[in-house]
N, C-alpha and C positions, 0 to 999 in steps of 0.2 A: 621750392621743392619740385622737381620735376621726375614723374613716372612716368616710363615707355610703358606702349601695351604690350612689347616685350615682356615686361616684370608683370602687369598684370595676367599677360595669358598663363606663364607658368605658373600663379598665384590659382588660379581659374582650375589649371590642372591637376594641381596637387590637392585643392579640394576635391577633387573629384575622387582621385585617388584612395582620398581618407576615407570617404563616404562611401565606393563599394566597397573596402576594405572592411567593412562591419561586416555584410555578407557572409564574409569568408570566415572571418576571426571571432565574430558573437554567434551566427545564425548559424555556422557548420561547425566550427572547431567548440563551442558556447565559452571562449576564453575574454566573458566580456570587462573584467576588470584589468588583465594583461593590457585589453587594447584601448581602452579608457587610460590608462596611465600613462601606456608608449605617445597615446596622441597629444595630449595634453604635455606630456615632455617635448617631445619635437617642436609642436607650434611654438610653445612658450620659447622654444629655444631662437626659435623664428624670428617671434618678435624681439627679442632681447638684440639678436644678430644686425635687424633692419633697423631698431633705434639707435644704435653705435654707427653706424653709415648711413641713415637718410635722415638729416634733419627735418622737425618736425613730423615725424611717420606714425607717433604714438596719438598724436590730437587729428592729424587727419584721419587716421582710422575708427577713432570716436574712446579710445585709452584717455578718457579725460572728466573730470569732476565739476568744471566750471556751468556746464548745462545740465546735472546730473538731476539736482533739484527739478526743473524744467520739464524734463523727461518724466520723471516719476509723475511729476503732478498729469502729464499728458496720457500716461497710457495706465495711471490709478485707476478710473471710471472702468475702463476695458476688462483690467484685471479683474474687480470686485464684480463687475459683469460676468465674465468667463466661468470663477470661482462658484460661484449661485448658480450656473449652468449646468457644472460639473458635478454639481453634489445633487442636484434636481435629477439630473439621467440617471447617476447612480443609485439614489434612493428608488427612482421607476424604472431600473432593470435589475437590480438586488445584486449588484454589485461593489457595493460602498466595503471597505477593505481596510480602513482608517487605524494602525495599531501604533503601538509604542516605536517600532518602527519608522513614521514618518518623519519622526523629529531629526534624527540622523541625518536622513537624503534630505527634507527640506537645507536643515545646513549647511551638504555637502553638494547638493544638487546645482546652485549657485555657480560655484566653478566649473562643472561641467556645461552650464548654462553659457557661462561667458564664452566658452572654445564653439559652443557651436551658432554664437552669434557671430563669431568672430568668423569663422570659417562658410557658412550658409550666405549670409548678409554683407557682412563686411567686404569679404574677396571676390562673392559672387555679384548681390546686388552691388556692392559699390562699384568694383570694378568693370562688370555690363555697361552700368551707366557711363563711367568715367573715360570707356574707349572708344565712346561716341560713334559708335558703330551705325552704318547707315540704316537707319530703319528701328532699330531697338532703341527705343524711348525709356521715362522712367521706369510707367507701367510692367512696359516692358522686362526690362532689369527685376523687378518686383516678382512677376509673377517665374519668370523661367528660375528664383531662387525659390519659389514658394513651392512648384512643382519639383525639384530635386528634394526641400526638405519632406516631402510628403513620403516622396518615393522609396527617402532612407530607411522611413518606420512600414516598409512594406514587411510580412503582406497583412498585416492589422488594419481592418479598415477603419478604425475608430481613430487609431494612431495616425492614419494616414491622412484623413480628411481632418484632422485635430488639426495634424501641426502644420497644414496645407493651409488653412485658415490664419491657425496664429502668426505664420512667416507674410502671411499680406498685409497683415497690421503692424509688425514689426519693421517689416519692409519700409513700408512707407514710416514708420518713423523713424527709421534711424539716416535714411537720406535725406528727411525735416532736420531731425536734430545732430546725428553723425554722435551716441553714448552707447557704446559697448555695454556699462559696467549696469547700468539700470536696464535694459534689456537682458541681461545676462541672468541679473536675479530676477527680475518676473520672469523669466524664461523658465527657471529652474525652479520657483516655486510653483508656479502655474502647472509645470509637468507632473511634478510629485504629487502635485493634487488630482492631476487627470488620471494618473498612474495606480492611485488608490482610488479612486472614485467609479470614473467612467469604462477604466480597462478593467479593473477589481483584480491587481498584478502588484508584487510587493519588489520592488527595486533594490531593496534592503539585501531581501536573500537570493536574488540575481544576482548582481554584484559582490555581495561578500561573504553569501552561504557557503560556498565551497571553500574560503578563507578560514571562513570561524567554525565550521564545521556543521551548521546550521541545513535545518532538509529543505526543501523549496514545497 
């Protein structure tokens, strides 16, 4: 399988794309479920597209189960770390937020966890790395993804310095391991719980309040 950094820079820039596109579409228009679906359609459409024409595209990118086990046991410690963190700040800022609610987005959060591994890590750190650019090492690759994911949950500093954090330890494992699907779901439950915990924010009636008719 051979990739130009052709394919990776436009890979590089359409993440970019997607990423100030929340700006516009969550933060000014607040149509954050339209633009959760439209993104998760397109990528998916992406990767479906680039498995039928690159072989091999789906395990290079870490779309694979054989290390999944591996993974999990790697970044379990982290998580149940993180999790005690999360519920520690929020009990000592009186934020703790935890309702019928979470069970949903922990379920659902997951997939949205994968698109923004997939997109953060995967296109950005892997790609950085893989175009062996002069001077930008792994480190490197690691952290200029760690700094975009932070930048996206602007201007929440909690959110910002959270996911700034979690994308360095993500980072560096998924260029160790190269597994979407187990970064994907600690991603997604990790957030749910920071979301109810440390922000004291229900994801629930963001997402689908204006759906179900539900007040925020």
């Amino acid at each position: 399988m051979t990739l130009t950094n052709k394919t990776r820079l436009f890979e590089i820039i359409a993440v970019l794309i997607t990423a100030t596109g929340r700006f516009l579409f969550i933060d000014y228009l607040n149509w954050r479920l339209p633009y959760i679906s439209i993104a998760i359609i397109l990528w998916a459409g992406y990767v479906v597209y680039r498995s039928r024409t690159t072989a091999g595209i789906l395990s290079y990118w870490g779309f694979r189960k054989d290390n999944f086990r591996r993974v999990v046991q790697l970044i379990l410690p982290f998580g149940l770390l993180a999790a005690c963190t999360f519920l520690s700040i929020g009990w000592y800022r009186g934020t703790l937020n935890i309702t019928w609610h979470f069970i949903p987005v922990l379920l659902l959060y997951p997939i949205w966890g994968v698109v923004q591994q997939f997109l953060v890590i995967t296109l950005m750190a892997g790609n950085l790395q893989d175009m062996q650019l002069p001077g930008l090492h792994r480190a490197g690759a690691i952290l200029l993804s760690a700094i975009l994911f932070g930048l996206i949950h602007y201007p929440s500093p909690w959110l910002m310095s959270g996911t700034f954090l979690l994308a360095l330890f993500y980072g560096w494992v998924y260029l160790k391991e190269r597994n979407v699907y187990a970064l994907g779901i600690f991603h997604g439950w990790l957030g749910a719980l920071f979301f109810y915990t440390v922000v004291g924010r229900d994801p629930f009636i963001e997402v689908f309040g204006k759906l179900l008719g539900l007040s925020r």
